[in-house]
C-alpha positions, 0 to 999 in steps of 0.5 A: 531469527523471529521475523515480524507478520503485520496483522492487516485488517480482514478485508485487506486479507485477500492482497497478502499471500502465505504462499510462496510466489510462483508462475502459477501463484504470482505474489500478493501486492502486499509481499511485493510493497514488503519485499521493496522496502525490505531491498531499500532497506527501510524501517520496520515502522516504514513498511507497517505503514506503506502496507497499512496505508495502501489497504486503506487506499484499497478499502476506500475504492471498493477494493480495487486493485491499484493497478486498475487506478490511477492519480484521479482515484489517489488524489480523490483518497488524499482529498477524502483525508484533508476534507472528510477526515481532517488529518494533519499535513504530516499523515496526509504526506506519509499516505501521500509518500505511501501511494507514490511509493506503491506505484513507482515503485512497486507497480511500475506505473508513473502517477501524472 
């Protein structure tokens, strides 16, 4: 059985992990949004863009951990798409499904 790696772009190398999770090695976000999807039983495509979504959202805050965010910086990034990078309301809703998905489900953390 051959199992698919997503590419992510260099700077968003340091949230994947290769390494197995363990108490001295706690498991990258990124395996973390994978290993959710993958227990929902989503597409493919799904995870590709939840993973690659999330590293543009920690791209665009400096590289900051989302845990250390919250819905001022989601909704500063969603705004950033409408207004400075024009996208269509279908992109902006799957950034938008993607954020929310990362922290309800992933993190743990409700966006109010």
């Amino acid at each position: 059985m051959h199992t698919h790696e997503v590419t992510l772009p260099k700077r968003c190398d340091a949230l994947a992990g290769n390494a197995p999770p363990s108490a001295a090695n706690p498991p990258r976000l990124l395996d973390e949004i994978r290993r959710a999807i993958r227990y929902r039983h989503c597409s493919y495509r799904n995870e590709q863009a939840y993973v690659e979504w999330t590293c543009r959202f920690v791209r665009f805050r400096a590289m900051r951990h989302p845990r250390g965010m919250g819905g001022d910086e989601v909704v500063a990034f969603l705004d950033h798409l409408a207004n400075d990078r024009d996208v269509a309301a279908s992109t902006h809703n799957q950034a938008l499904s993607a954020l929310l998905f990362l922290y309800r489900d992933v993190l743990g953390i409700e966006l109010l």
